[in-house]
N, C-alpha and C positions, 0 to 999 in steps of 0.2 A: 193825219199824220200817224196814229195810229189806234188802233180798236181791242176792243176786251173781247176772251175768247172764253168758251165754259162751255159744259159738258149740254150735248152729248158731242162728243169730236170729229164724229165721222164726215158731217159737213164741212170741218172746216180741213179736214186730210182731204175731200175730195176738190174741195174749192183751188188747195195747193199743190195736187197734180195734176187738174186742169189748167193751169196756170204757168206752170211749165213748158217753153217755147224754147230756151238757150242753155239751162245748165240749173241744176240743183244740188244743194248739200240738206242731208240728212244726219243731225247727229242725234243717235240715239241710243242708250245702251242696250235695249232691248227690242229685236226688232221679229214679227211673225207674221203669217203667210198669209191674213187679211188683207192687212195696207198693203201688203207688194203687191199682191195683184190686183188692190186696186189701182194702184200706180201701173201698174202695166197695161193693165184694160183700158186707165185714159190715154195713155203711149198710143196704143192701137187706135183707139176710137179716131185721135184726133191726127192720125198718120206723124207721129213725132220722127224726126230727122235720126237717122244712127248717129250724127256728131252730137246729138245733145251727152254734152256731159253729167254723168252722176256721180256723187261725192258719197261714200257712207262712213261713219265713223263711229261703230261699237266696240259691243263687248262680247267676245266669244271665249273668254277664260273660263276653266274647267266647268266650277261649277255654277255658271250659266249656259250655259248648253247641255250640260247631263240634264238640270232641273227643266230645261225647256223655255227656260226665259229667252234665249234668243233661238232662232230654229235654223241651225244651219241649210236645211232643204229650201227654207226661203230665199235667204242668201244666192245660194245655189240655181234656184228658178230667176232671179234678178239677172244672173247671168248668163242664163241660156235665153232668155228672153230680148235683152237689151246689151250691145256691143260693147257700150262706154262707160263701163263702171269702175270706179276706184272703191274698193272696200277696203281700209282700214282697220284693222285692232288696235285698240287702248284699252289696259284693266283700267277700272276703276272709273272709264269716262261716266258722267253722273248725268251730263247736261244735256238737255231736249230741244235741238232750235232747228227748225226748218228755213233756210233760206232759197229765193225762186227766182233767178235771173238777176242775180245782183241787184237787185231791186224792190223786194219784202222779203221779213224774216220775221217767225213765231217765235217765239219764246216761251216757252208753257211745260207743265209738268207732265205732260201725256207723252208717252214711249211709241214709237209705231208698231203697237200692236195689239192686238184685237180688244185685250183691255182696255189700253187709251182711247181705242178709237169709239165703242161703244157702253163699257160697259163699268168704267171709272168713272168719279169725279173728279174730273179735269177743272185745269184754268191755265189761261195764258193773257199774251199779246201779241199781236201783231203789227209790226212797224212797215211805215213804208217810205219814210226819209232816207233815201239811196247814202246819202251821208253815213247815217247812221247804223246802216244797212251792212255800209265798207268794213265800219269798225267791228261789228259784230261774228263776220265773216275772216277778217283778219284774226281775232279773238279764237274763232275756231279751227284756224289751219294753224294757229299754232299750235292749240293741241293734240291735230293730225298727227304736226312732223313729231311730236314725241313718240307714237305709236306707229306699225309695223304693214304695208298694204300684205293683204293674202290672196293669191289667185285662187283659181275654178280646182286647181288639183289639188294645192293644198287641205283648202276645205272640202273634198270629198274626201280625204285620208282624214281629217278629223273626225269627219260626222261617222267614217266605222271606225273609228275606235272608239266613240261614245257610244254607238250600237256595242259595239265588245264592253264598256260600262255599265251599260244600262243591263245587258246580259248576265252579267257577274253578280249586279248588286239583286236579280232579282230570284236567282241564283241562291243570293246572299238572304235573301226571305226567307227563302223555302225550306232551306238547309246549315243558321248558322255552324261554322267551323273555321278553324284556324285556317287550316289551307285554304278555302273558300276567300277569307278577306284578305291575305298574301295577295292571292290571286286579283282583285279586286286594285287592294293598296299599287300592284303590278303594274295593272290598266292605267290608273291612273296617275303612274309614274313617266310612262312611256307618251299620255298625253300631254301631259307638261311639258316636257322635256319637248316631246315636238312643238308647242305654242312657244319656246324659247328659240327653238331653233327660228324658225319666222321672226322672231323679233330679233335678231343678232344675221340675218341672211342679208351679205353685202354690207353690213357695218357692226363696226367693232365698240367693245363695249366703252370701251374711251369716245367714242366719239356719239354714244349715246349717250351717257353720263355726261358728256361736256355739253352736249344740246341742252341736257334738262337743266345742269347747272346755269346754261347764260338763259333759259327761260326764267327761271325761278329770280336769279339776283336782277333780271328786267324789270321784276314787279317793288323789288327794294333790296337795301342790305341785307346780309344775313348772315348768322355766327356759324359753324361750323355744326355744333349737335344740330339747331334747327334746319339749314340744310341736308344732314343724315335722314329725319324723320319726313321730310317733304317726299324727299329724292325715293325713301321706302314707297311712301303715300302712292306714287304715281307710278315707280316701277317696283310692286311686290313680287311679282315672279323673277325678278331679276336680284333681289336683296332679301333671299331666304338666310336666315340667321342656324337654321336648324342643322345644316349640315355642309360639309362640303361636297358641292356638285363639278362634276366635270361631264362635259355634251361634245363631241368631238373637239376632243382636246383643250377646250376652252374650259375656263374653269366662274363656280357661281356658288353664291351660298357666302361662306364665309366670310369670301375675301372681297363681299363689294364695295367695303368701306375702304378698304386699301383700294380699288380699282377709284370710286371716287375721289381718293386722293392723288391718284395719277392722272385722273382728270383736270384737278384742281391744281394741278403745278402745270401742266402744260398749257392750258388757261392762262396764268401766271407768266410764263415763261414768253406766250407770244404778246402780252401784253394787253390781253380782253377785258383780265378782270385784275383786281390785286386787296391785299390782303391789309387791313389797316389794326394795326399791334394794338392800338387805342382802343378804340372801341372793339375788337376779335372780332368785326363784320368782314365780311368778304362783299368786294363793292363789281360792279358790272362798270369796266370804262366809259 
């Protein structure tokens, strides 16, 4: 039913892209150009179908991708490579689970990448109760639809603008000065602002905030501040306190606690969720 997994990982990363015949999800917040190609060389080796589906679900926010924690060129090679990939951003996703055809999923603290795979001390598990399998897979597409899919173009307009980061900050060695980190603070205003735009492209910030809110009251009650801080927790580039942001017209920053509460009446209002005076829980119907 299911087996202990511990370091060194590479076996058991290769064990689960051989194993791959119908469809895989990937979640991992850190992902580099080791394990993708080894996931693409067992693709090749074993003549894998273009319908197989691939699932990815990381973390490309600023600064894991200027630091190299996740390597957008990898990304990028997954998808010149292989037809059917869904890649996903979530800030913040933390969780590591490999699932292989609806039918086994790891669970472990190894990232897919060169670290995890070699040169960490790992540990996990591996399940193979299709039951249990459902659940864990369900577990993770819901925190898919909280975060934002990115194609082939978008992510090559980010990975140069972190080239233009990476330039600035080193730049930024060689020569501190004021105009120097403007210039810098500059870059990495314009990438934001792009990772925002992807994550609000074909839906509106009510209708993101009303997602995470019937995510969150799914798992229990909850009063209003704790809601606030959750709702930060999971989307922090969308709930900047520091300033007022406006992105094509759209406006962030300030006002996401007013936008979550325009969430939270219309919630309300179609009758999802409602508001109990007693306890000041907000309840999921």
């Amino acid at each position: 039913m299911f087996d202990l997994l511990h370091s060194p990982f590479q076996p058991t990363f290769e064990e689960f892209a051989n194993s791959i015949v119908s469809d895989c999800f990937i979640c991992s917040p850190y992902i580099t150009f080791g394990p993708v190609k080894m996931l693409i060389q067992a693709f090749a080796k074993k003549k894998i179908d273009s319908g197989v589906q691939i699932n990815i679900l990381t973390d490309i926010s600023l600064r894991t991708v200027v630091q190299g924690a996740t390597e957008i060129p990898a990304l990028l090679y997954l998808l010149d490579n292989h037809p059917n990939i869904i890649i996903t951003y979530l800030p913040r996703i933390h969780a590591k689970v490999y699932i292989a055809n609806k039918s086994s999923a790891i669970i472990t603290s190894a990232n897919f990448t060169d670290g995890g795979r070699a040169r960490n001390f790992e540990y996990g598990i591996k399940i193979n109760d299709s039951n249990v399998v459902r659940k864990i897979q369900n577990d993770i597409n819901a925190y898919r639809k909280l975060g934002a899919n990115v194609n082939q173009i978008q992510l090559t307009e980010i990975q140069r603008q972190v080239e233009n980061i990476k330039d600035a900050i080193q730049v930024e060695r060689k020569a501190i000065s004021h105009k120097i980190r403007l210039e810098s603070a500059k870059q990495e205003r314009i990438t934001e602002d792009n990772l925002i735009r992807i994550r609000v492209k074909d839906r509106s910030i009510n209708s993101i905030f009303s997602e995470t809110l019937l995510y969150l009251l799914s798992q229990k009650p909850m009063g209003t501040e704790e809601l606030h801080l959750r709702i930060k927790n999971i989307h922090p580039d969308l709930c900047d306190d520091t300033f007022d942001r406006v992105i094509d017209g759209k406006h962030f920053g300030k006002l996401w606690k007013h936008q979550v509460r325009n969430a939270q009446a219309y919630l309300k209002k179609t009758g999802i969720v409602y508001y109990d005076k007693d306890s000041k829980l907000w309840h999921k119907t």
